[in-house]
C-alpha positions, -999 to 999 in steps of 0.1 A, spaced: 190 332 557 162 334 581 154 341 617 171 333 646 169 302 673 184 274 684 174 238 677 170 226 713 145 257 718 125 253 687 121 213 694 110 215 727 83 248 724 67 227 692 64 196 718 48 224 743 28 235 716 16 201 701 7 188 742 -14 215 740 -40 193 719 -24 156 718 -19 141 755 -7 109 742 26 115 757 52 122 787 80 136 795 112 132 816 133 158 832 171 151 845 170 191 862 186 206 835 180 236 814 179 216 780 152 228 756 123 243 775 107 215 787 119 223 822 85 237 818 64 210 809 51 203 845 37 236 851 17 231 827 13 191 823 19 185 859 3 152 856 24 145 826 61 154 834 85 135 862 115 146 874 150 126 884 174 152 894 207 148 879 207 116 880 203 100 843 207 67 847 175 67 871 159 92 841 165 66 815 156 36 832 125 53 847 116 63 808 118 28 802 95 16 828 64 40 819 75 35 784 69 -3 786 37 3 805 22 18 772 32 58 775 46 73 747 79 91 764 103 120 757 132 122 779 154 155 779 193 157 792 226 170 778 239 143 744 268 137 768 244 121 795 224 104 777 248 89 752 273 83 781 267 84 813 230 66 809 249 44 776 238 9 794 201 21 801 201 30 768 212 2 751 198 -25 777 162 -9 790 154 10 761 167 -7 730 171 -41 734 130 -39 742 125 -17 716 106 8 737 85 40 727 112 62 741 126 98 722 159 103 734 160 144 731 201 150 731 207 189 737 241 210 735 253 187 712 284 186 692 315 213 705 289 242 716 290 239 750 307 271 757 330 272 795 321 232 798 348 223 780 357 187 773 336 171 791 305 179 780 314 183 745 289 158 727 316 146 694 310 108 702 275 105 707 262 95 670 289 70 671 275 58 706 236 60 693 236 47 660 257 10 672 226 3 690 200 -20 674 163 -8 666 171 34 672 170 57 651 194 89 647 183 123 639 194 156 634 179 187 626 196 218 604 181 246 618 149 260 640 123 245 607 136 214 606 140 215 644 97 215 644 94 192 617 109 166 636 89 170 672 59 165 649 73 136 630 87 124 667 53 122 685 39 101 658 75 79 659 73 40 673 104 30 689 134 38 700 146 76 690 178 97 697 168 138 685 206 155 683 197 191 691 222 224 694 232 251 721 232 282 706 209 297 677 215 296 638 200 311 611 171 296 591 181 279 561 150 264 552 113 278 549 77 269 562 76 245 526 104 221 544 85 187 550 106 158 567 102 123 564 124 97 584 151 81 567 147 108 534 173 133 530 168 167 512 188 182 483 192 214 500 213 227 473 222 219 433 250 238 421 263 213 397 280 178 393 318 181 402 313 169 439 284 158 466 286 175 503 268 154 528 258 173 560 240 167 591 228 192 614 236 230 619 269 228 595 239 222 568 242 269 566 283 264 561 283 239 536 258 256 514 282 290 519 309 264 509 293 251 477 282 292 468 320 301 469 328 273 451 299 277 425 315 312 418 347 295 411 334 275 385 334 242 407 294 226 410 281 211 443 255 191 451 248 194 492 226 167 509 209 172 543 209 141 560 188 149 586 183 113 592 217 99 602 204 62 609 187 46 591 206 70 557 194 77 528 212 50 508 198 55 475 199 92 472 241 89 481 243 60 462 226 82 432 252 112 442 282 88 441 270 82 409 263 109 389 290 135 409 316 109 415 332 127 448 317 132 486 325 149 517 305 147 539 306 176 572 298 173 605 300 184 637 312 152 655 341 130 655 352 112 622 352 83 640 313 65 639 298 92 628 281 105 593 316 103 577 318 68 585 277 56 581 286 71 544 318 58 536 305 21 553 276 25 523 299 37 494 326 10 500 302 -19 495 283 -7 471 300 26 447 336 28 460 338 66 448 367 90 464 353 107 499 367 133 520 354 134 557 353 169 576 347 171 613 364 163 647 397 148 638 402 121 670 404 148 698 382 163 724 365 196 718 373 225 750 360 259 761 357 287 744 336 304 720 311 286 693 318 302 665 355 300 676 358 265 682 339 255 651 364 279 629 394 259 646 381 224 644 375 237 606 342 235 609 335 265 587 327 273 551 360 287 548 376 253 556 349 230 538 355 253 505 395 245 507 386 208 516 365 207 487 387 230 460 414 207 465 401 178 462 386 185 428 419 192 414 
């Protein structure tokens, strides 16, 4: 494991960095402290506006200077953005198929003394029912970069899941990322395929090491790219491991677990396991707590996956 940082923080002070030296781009604030781009106007002031907390008005504003030609990043908790602002997403944004990135911060159940309300678990399910965007989702802080890069060049619609706190590294300054490609982060073996999105990418490859020492072999996929997936590098897992599970940090329902399973049952019926928010709302309280009792850990993926190679 590597260094340190969340992906909300490495995102948005690669897009400081890359405004530097491209200025075919704005952003949108909603008044929040999201990713660092709360900072973009002091030193873009002609490129950065500002809507309060009010992200409907954020959304719909995006849309306007986005259909006026400008290339346009927006930046507000996943819970806004996916709900509160849902119709100016799908309606102003979609449905025109605007130049807007969608930049979705504290994703997922780190949200710390929120609590329920602001836990993001339903947002992919939200984003990826929407015609013409696109749904991604880095692993770590790398990644994180990789996709501001690959975001500025993007054309359309684009929802960027990012995270609150900080996780370790898992991949180096070698890591390229396309859209709609995932990575084989890991090859262990053939007994079973572990499809994971986002920061649970570092558990699962724990997972598949303790499992690799028990004689069991694991194949883990990043699918940084939730929508549009990967379909023929599953459909080639299905195949030659015959098993999947797929992890992450969202509800079961319209999520990852589902985009997968929707794939396999059309096309390679194999057996899957889903791990992640089982139908309830996430709550206060510690990240690394919350995570250990949604079973959200390597400890829980490893039992997942032990049994169901049995």
């Amino acid at each position: 494991m590597g260094k340190t940082l969340s992906t909300r923080m490495a995102f948005g002070e690669e897009l400081l960095k890359i405004a530097e030296t491209n200025e075919n781009f704005v952003v949108c604030n909603a008044d929040t402290k999201t990713c660092g781009l709360e900072k973009f106007g002091q030193r873009f002031p002609e490129r950065e506006f500002s809507f309060g907390i009010a992200e409907q008005d954020l959304v719909g504003s995006a849309a306007g200077l986005a259909a006026c030609g400008n290339k346009v990043f927006l930046a507000t908790f996943a819970t806004f953005a996916s709900m509160r602002a849902c119709e100016q997403v799908r309606t102003f944004v979609c449905h025109p198929n605007l130049n807007v990135t969608i930049i979705g911060t504290h994703a997922g159940l780190q949200v710390g003394g929120d609590g329920a309300t602001h836990a993001a678990i339903e947002d992919v399910a939200i984003m990826r029912a929407f015609p013409n965007m696109t749904v991604v989702q880095p692993a770590d802080a790398v990644a994180a970069r990789a996709i501001a890069h690959a975001a500025v060049d993007f054309t359309g619609p684009l929802y960027v899941r990012l995270h609150r706190n900080p996780v370790d590294d898992v991949y180096d300054g070698k890591y390229q990322f396309s859209f709609g490609k995932a990575h084989t982060a890991a090859e262990f073996g053939t007994d079973l395929t572990m499809i994971v999105s986002g920061i649970l990418l570092g558990k699962a490859l724990e997972a598949a090491a303790r499992l690799n020492a028990m004689g069991i072999g694991v194949r883990v996929l990043d699918m940084a790219t939730i929508k549009p997936l990967d379909d023929q590098l599953v459909l080639k897992a299905a195949r030659e491991c015959g098993k999947v599970i797929t992890c992450e940090e969202h509800s079961v329902i319209g999520g990852l677990g589902e985009a997968v399973c929707a794939l396999l049952s059309e096309q390679l019926p194999p057996p899957v396991r889903r791990i992640g928010v089982n139908d309830e709302f996430g709550h206060s309280g510690p990240a690394a707590a919350l995570l250990k009792q949604f079973g959200l850990c390597a400890e829980h993926i490893a039992e997942v996956a032990k049994d169901f190679c049995k």
